[in-house]
Backbone as CSV, one residue per row, in Angstrom:
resi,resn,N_x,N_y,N_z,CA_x,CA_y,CA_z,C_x,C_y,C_z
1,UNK,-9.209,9.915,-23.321,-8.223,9.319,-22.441,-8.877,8.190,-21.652
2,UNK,-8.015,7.058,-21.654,-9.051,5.821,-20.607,-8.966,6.127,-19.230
3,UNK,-9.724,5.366,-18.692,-9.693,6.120,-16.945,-8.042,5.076,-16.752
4,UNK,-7.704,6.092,-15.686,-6.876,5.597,-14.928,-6.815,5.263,-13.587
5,UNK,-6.078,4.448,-12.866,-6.100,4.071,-11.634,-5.107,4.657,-10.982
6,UNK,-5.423,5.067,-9.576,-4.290,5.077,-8.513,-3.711,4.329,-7.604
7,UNK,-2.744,3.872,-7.501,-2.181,2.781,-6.503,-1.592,3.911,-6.023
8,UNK,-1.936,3.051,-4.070,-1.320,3.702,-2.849,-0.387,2.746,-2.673
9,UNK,0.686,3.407,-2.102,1.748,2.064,-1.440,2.242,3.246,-0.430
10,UNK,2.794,2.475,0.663,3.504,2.917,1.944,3.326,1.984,3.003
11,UNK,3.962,2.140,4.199,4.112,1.143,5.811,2.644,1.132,5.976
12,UNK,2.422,0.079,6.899,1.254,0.025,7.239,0.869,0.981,8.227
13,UNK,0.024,1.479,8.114,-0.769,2.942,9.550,-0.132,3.890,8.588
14,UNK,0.276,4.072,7.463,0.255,5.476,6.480,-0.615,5.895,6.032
15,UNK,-2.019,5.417,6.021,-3.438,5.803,5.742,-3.438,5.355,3.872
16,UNK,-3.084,4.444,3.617,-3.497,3.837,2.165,-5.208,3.345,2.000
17,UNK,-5.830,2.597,3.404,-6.923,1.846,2.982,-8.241,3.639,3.668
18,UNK,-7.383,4.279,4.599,-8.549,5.521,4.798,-8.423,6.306,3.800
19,UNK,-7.045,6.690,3.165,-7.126,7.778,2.348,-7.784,7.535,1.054
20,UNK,-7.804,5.927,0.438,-8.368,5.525,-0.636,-9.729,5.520,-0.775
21,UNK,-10.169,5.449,0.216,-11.790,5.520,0.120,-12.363,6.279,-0.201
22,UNK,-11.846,7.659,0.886,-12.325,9.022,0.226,-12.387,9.372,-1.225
23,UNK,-10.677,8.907,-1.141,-10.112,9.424,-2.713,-11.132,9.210,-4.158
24,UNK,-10.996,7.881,-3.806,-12.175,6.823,-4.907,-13.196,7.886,-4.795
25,UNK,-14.229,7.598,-3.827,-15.557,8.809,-3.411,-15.149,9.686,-4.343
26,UNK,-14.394,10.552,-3.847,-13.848,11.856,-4.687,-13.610,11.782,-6.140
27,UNK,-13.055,11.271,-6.673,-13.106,10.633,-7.873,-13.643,9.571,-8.859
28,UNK,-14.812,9.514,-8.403,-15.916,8.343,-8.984,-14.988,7.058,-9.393
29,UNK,-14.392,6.842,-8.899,-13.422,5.506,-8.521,-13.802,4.551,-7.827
30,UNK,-13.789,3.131,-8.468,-14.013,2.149,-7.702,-12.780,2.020,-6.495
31,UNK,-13.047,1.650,-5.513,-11.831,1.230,-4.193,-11.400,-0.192,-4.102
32,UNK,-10.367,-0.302,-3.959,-9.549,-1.957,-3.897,-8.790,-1.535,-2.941
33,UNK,-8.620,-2.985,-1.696,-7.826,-2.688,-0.761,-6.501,-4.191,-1.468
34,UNK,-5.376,-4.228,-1.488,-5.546,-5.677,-2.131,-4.895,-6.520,-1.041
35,UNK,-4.833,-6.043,0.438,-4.886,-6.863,1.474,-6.455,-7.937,1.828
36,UNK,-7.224,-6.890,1.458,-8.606,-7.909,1.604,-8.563,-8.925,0.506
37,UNK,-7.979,-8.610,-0.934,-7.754,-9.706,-2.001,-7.157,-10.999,-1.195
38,UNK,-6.097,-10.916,-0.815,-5.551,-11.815,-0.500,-5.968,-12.537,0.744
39,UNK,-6.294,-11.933,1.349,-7.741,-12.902,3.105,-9.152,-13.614,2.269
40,UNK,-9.703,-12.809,1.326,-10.891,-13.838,0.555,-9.879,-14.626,-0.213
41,UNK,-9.120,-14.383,-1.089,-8.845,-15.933,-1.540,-7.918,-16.893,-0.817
42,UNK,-7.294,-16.290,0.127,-7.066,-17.493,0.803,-7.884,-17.617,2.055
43,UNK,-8.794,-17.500,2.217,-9.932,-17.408,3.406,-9.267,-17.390,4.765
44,UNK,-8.147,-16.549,5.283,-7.202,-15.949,6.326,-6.910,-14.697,6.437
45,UNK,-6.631,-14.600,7.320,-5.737,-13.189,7.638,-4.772,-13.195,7.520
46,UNK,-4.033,-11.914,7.192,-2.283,-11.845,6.742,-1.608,-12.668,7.987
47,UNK,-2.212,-12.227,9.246,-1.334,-12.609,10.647,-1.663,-14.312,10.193
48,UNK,-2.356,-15.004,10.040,-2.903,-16.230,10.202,-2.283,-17.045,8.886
49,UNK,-1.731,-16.265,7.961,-1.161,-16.952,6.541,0.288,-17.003,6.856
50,UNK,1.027,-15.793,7.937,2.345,-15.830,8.149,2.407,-16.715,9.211
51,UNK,1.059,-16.929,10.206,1.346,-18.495,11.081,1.691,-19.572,10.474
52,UNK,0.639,-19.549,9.624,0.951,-21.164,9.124,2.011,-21.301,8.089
53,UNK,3.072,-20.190,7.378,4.021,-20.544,7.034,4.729,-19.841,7.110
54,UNK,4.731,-18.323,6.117,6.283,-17.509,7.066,5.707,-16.504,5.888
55,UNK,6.464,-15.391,6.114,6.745,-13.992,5.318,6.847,-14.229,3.584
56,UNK,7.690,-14.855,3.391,8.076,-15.220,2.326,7.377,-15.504,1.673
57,UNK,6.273,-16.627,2.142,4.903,-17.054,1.515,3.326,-16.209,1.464
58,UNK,4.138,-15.220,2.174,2.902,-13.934,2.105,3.315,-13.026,1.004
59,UNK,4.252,-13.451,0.522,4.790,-11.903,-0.052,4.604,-12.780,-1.575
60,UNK,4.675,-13.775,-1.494,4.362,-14.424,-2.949,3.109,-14.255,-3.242
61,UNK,2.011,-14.615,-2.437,0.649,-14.618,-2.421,0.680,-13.701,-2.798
62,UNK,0.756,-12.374,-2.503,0.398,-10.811,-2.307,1.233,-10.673,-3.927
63,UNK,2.194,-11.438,-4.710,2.228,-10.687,-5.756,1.555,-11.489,-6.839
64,UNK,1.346,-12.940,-6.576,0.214,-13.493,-7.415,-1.113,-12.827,-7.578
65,UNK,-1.705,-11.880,-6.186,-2.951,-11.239,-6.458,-2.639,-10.184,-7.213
66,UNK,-1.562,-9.346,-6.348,-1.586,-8.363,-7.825,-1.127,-8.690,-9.266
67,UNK,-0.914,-9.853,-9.622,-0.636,-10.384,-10.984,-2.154,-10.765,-11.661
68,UNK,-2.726,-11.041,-10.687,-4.193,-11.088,-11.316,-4.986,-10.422,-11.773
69,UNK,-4.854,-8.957,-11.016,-6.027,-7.842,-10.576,-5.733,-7.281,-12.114
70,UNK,-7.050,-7.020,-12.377,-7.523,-5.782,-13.540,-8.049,-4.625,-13.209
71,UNK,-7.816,-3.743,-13.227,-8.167,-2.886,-11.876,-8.190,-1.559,-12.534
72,UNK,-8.626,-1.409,-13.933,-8.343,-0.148,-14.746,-8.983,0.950,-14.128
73,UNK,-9.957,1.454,-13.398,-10.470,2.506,-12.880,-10.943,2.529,-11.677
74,UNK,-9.291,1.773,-10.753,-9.934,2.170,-9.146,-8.318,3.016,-8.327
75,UNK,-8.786,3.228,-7.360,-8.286,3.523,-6.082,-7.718,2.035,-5.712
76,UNK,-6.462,2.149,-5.427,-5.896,0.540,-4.684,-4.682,0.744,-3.724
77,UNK,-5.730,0.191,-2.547,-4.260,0.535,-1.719,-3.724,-0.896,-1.898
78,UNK,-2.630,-1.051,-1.697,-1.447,-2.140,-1.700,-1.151,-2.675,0.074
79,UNK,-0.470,-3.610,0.060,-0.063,-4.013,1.251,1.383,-3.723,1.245
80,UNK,1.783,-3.165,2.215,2.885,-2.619,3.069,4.115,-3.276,2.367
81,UNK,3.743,-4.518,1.611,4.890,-5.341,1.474,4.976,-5.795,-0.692
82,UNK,4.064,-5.215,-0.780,3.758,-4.702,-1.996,5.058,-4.879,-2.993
83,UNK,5.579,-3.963,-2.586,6.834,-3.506,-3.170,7.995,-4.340,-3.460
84,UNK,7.815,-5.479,-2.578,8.907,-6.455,-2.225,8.792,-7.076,-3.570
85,UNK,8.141,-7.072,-4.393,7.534,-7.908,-5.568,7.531,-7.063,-7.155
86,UNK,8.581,-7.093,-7.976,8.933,-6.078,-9.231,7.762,-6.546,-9.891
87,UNK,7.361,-7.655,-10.054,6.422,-8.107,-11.442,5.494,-7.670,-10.932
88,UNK,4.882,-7.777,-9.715,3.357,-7.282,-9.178,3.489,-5.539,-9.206
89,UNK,4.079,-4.934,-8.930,4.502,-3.483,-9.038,4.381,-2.944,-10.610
90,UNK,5.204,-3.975,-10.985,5.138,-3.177,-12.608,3.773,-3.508,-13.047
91,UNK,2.812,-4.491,-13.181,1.401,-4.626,-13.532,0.786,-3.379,-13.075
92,UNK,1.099,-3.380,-11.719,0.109,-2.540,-11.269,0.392,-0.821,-12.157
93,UNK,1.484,-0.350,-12.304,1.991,0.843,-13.001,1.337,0.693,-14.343
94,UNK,1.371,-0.234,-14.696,0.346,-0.579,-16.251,-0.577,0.316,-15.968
95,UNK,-1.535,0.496,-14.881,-2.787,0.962,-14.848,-3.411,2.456,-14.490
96,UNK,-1.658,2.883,-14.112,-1.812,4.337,-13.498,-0.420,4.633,-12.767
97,UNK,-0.375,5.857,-12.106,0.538,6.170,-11.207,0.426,5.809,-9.870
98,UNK,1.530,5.444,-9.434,1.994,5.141,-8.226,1.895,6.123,-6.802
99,UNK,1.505,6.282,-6.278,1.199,7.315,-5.413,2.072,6.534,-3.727
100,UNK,3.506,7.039,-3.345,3.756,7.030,-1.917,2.929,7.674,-0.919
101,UNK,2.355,7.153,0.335,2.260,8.141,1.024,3.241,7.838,2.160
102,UNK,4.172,9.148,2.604,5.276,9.103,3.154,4.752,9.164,4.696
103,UNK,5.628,8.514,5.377,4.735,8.874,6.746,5.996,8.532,7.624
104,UNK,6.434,9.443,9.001,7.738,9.085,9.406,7.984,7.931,10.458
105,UNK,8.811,7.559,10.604,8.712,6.534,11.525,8.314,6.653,13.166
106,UNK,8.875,7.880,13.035,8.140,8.307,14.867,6.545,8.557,14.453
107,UNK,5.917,9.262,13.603,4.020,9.284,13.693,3.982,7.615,13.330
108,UNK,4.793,6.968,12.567,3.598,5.751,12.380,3.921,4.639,13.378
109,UNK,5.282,4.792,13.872,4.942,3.885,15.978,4.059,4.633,16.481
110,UNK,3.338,6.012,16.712,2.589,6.194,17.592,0.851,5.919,16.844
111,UNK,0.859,5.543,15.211,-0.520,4.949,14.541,-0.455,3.538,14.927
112,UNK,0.614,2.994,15.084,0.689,1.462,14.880,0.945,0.982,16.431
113,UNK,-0.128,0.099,16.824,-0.005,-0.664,18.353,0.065,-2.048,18.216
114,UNK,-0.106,-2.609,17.128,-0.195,-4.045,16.959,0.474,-4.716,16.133
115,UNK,2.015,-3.915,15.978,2.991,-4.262,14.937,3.484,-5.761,15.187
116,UNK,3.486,-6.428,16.219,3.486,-8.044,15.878,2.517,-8.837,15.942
117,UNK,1.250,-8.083,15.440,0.237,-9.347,15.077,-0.617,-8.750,14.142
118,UNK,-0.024,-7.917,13.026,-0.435,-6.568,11.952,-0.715,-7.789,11.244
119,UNK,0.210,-8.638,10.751,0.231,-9.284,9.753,1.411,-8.487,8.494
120,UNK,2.105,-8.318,9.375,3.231,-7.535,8.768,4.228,-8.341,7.897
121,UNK,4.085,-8.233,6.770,5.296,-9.713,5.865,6.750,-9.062,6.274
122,UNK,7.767,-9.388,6.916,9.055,-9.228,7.867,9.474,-10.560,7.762
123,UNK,10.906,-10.615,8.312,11.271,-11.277,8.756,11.486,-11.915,10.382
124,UNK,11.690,-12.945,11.398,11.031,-12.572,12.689,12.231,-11.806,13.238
125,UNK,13.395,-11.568,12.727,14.237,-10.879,13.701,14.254,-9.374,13.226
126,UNK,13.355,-9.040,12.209,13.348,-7.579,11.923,12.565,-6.688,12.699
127,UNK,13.431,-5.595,13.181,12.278,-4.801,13.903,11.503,-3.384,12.996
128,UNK,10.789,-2.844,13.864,9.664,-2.106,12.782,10.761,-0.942,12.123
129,UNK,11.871,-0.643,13.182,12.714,0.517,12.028,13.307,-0.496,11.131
130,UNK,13.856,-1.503,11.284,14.450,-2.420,10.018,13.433,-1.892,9.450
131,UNK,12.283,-2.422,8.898,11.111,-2.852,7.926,11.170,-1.357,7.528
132,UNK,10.826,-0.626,8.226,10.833,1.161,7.725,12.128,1.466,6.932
133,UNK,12.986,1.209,7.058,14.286,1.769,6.368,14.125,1.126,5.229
134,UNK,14.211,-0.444,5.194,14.256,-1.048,3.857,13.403,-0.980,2.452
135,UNK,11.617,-0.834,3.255,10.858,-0.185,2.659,10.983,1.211,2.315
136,UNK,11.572,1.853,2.786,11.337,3.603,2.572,11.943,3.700,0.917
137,UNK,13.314,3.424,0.811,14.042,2.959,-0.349,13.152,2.413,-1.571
138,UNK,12.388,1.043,-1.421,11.745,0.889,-2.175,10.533,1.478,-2.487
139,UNK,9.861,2.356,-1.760,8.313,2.805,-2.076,8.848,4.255,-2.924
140,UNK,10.080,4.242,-2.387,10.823,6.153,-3.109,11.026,5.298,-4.587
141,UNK,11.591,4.309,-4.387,11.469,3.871,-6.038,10.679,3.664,-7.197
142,UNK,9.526,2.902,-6.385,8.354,2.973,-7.627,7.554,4.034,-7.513
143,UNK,8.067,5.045,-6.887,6.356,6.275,-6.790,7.138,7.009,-8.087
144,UNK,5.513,7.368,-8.601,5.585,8.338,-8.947,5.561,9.671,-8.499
145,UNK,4.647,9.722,-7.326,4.695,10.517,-6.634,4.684,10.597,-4.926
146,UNK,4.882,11.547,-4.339,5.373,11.271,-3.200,4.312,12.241,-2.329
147,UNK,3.844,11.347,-1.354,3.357,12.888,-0.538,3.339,12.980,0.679
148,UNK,4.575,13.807,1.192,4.369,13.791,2.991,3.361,13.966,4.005
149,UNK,3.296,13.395,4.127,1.685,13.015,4.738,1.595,13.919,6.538
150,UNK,3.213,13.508,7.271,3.238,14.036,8.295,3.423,15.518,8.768
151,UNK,1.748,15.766,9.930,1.575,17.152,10.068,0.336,17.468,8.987
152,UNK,0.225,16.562,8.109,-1.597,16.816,7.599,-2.295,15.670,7.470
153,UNK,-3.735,16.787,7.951,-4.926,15.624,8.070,-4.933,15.342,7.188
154,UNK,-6.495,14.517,6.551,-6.929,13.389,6.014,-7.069,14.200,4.285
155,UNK,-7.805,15.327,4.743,-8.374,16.033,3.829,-6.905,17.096,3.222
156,UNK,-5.853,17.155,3.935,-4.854,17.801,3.113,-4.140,17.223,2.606
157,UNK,-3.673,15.833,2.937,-2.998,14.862,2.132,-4.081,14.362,0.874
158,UNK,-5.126,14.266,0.556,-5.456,14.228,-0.514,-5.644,15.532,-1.101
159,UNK,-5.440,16.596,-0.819,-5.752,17.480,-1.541,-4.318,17.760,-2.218
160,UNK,-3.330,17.355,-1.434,-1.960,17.273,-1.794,-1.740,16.514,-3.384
161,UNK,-2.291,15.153,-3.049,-2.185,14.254,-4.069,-2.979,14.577,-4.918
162,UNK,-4.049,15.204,-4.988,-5.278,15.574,-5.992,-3.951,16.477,-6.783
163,UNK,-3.013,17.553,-6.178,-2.609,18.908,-7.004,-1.152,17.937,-7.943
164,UNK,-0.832,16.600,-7.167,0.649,16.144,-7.689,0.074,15.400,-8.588
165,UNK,-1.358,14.735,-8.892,-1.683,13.968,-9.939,-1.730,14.899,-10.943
166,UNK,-2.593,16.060,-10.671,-3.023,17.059,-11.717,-1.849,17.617,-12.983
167,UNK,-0.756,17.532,-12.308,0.710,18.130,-12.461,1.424,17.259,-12.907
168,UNK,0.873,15.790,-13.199,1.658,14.489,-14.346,1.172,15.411,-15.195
């Protein structure tokens, strides 16, 4: 069997770039964050790419990188906005299963303090439950799997996902 990859997707403060690290570790997996993809090649930050032009142009960027990435045997967390993008989504499913991590909107306002300068791809009149509702819909769509994250630590949400991969 060839190795396979896991892509994380969920809101930002759902633990995609902590839980992947381990995970990888745990699974002799290389780690990809593909928010850092997109700050080295465009030598910015998400907040600093949506200054100088808008959401829209982050969310293109973000699916040109994942149109690029070859990524057959890692851990990858995705950016929050990931999803907004079918062609970058479906590449990435090329390489493995989709892994949600679900996280509710009351725990991730009390993870998230810097929701207008996250670098959050939005629109400017959307607020963080807009962005949560619209996303929730789409991340339930491409997962393969789902894992409620809220009410477990670090080490039970992957042990969660370790038993829902096992069980494809």
């Amino acid at each position: 069997m060839k190795p396979q990859s896991i892509i994380l997707i969920g809101m930002p403060g759902a633990g995609k770039s902590t839980i992947g690290v381990v995970l990888a570790k745990e699974l002799a997996k290389d780690f990809i964050d593909t928010d850092v993809l997109i700050q080295v090649r465009e030598k910015q930050t998400l907040q600093e790419i949506m200054d100088a032009s808008d959401y829209l142009n982050l969310r293109r960027i973000e699916e040109e990188v994942l149109l690029e990435t070859d990524l057959p045997n890692h851990v990858i967390a995705t950016g929050g906005s990931a999803v907004y993008g079918d062609a970058g989504m479906q590449h990435l499913k090329t390489y493995g299963p989709v892994v949600f991590l679900s996280v509710s909107l009351n725990e991730l306002r009390r993870r998230i303090h810097n929701y207008e300068s996250r670098g959050i791809a939005r629109r400017p009149d959307q607020s963080f439950d807009d962005v949560f509702a619209e996303r929730n819909r789409l991340y339930r769509e491409y997962a393969d799997i789902v894992v409620e994250c809220d009410g477990l630590n670090q080490a039970e949400v992957i042990e969660s996902l370790r038993a829902q991969l096992a069980a494809l």
